[in-house]
C-alpha positions as CSV (number, residue, x, y, z in Angstrom):
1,X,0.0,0.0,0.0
2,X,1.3,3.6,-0.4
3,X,-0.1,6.9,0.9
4,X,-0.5,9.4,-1.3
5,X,-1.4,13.2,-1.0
6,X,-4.3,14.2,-2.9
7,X,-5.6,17.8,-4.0
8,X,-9.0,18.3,-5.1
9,X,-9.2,21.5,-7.3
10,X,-12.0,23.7,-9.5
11,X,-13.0,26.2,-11.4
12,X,-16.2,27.9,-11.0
13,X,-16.0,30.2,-14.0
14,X,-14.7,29.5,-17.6
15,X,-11.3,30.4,-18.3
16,X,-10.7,35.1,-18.9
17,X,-8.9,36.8,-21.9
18,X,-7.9,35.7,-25.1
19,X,-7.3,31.8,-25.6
20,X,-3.8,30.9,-25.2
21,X,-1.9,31.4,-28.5
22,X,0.1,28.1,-29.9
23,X,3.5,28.2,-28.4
24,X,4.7,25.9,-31.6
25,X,4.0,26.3,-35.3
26,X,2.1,23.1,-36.6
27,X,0.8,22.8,-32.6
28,X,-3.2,21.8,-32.3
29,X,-5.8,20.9,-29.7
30,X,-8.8,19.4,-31.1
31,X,-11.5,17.1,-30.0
32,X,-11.0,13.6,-30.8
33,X,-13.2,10.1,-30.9
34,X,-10.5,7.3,-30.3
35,X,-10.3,3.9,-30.7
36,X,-9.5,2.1,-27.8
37,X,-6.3,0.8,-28.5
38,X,-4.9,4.4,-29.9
39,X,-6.6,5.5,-26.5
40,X,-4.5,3.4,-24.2
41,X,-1.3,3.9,-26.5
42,X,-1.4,7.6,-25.5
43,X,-2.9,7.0,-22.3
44,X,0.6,4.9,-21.3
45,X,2.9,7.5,-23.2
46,X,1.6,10.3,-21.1
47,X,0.8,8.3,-17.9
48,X,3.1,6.1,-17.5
49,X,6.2,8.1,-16.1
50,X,3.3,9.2,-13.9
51,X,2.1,5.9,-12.9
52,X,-1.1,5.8,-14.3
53,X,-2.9,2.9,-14.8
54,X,-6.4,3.4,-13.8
55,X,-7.9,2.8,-17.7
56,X,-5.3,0.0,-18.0
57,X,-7.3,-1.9,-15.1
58,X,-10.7,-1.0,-16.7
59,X,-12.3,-4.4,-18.5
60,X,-12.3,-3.3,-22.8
61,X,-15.7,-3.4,-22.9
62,X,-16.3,-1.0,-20.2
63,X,-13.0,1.0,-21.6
64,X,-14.9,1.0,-25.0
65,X,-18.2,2.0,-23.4
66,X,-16.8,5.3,-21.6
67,X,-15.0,6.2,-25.4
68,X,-18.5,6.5,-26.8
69,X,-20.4,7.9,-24.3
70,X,-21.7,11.5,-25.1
71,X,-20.1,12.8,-21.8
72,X,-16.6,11.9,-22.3
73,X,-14.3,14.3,-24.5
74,X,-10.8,13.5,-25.1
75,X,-9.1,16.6,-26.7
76,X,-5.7,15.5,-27.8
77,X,-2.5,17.9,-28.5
78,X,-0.9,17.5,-31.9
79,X,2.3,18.9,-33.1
80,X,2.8,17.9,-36.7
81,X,-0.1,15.3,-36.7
82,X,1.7,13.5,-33.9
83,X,0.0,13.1,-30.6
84,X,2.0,14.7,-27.7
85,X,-0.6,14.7,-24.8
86,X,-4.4,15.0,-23.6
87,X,-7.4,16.4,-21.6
88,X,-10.1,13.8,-20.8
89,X,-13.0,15.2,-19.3
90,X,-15.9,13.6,-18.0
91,X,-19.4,13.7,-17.0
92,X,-19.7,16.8,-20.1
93,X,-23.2,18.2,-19.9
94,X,-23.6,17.7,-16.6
95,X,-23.3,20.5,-13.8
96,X,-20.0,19.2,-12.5
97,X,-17.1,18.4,-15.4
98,X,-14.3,16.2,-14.2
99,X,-10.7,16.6,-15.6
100,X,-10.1,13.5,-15.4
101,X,-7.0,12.9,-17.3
102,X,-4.2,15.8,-18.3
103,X,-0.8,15.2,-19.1
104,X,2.2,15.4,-22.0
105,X,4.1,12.9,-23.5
106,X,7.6,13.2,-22.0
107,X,9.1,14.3,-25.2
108,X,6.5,17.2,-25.4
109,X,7.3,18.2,-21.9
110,X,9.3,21.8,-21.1
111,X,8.3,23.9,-24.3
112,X,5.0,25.6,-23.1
113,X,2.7,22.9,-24.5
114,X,0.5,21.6,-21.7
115,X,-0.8,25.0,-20.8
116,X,-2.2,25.7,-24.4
117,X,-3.7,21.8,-24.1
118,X,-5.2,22.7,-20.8
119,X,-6.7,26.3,-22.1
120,X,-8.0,25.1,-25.3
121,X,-9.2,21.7,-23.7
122,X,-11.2,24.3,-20.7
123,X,-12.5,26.8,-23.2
124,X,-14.1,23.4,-24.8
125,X,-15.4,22.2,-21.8
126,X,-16.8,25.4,-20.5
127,X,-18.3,25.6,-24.3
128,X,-21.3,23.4,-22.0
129,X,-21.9,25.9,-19.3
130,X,-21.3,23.6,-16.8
131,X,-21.2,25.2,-13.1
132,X,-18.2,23.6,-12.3
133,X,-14.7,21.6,-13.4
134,X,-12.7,20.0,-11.3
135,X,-10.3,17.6,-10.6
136,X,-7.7,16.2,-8.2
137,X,-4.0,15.6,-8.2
138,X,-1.7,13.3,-6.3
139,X,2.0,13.5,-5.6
140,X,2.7,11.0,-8.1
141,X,2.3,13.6,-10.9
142,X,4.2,16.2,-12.7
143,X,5.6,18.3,-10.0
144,X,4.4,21.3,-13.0
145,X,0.8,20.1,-12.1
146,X,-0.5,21.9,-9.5
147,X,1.0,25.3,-10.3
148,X,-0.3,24.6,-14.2
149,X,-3.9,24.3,-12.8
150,X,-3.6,27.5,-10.5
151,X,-3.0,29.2,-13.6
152,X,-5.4,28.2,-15.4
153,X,-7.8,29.2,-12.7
154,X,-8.3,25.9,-10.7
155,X,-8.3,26.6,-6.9
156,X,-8.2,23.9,-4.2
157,X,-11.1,23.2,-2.0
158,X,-9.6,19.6,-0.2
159,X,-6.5,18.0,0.6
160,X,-6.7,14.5,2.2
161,X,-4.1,11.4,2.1
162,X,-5.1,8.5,0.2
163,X,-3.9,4.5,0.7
164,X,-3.4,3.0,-2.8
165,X,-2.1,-0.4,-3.8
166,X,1.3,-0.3,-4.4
C-alpha cells in the first residue's frame, strides 16, 4: 500500500482573456473520438512516467463504453499530426465536469505545451456551461501540475491522504 497526498481543485468560472496562442508552429488541440487501442497507447505514453494505470485496469468493454459515451471528451495535442498529450474530461453536460486525465508525452514536456492543451481543452469544456470543473492531483504527478492548474484558474477546495495499492 502507499499513501499518497491528494488535492482536489476547481473552477467555477470559464477560463478570462484571449485563448492561449500556440506556443509551436504546426501545434493543435482538437477534440477527438479514439479507438481504444490508440486511447491506451497515448494514455501509457503520457501516464506512464506518472504511474497511471487506472484505464489500464478497466475491462475493454467498459474502456470501449466510456470512449463512446456522449459525456466523455478526449481533446488530444498535436504537433505535426503527432500526438504529444491529452485532456479527458468527463461527466460533459452535466453540472460538474471532471478533468479526469491531463498530461504530456515526456518528449513534449518543457516547451510551453500543456498550458495551451489545458486552455483550449477548458475553453471546450466550459463551451457546455457547466457550473463547475474539477479535478484532483496526487503527488505521483508532474511536480508542474498543481501550479499549471492554479493558472489556469483551478483553486483547491480539499487536501486529504489516500492509501493505494502499491
Amino acid at each position: 500500500m502507499v499513501d499518497l497526498l491528494v488535492t482536489y481543485m476547481e473552477m467555477s468560472a470559464p477560463p478570462q482573456g484571449a485563448p492561449r496562442a500556440s506556443p509551436l508552429p504546426g501545434a493543435l488541440v482538437a477534440r477527438e473520438r479514439l479507438d481504444t487501442s490508440s486511447y491506451l497507447d497515448l494514455y501509457r505514453a503520457v501516464g506512464g512516467p506518472v504511474q497511471w494505470d487506472q484505464r489500464l485496469q478497466m475491462a475493454e468493454a467498459e474502456l470501449e463504453t466510456l470512449l463512446a459515451d456522449d459525456a466523455t471528451h478526449i481533446h488530444v495535442l498535436r504537433l505535426d499530426g503527432e500526438a504529444g498529450g491529452f485532456c479527458e474530461f468527463n461527466h460533459v453536460g452535466q453540472p460538474a465536469v471532471e478533468l479526469v486525465h491531463f498530461g504530456l508525452v515526456p518528449a513534449f514536456q518543457g516547451k510551453r505545451l500543456g498550458p495551451f492543451l489545458l486552455d483550449r481543452s477548458l475553453r471546450a469544456a466550459w463551451s457546455h456551461r457547466p457550473e463547475r470543473v474539477w479535478l484532483h492531483t496526487d503527488t505521483h504527478d508532474h511536480p508542474a501540475a498543481q501550479p499549471v492548474y492554479g493558472r489556469a484558474g483551478f483553486k483547491p477546495y480539499a487536501q486529504r491522504i489516500e492509501t493505494f495499492p502499491d
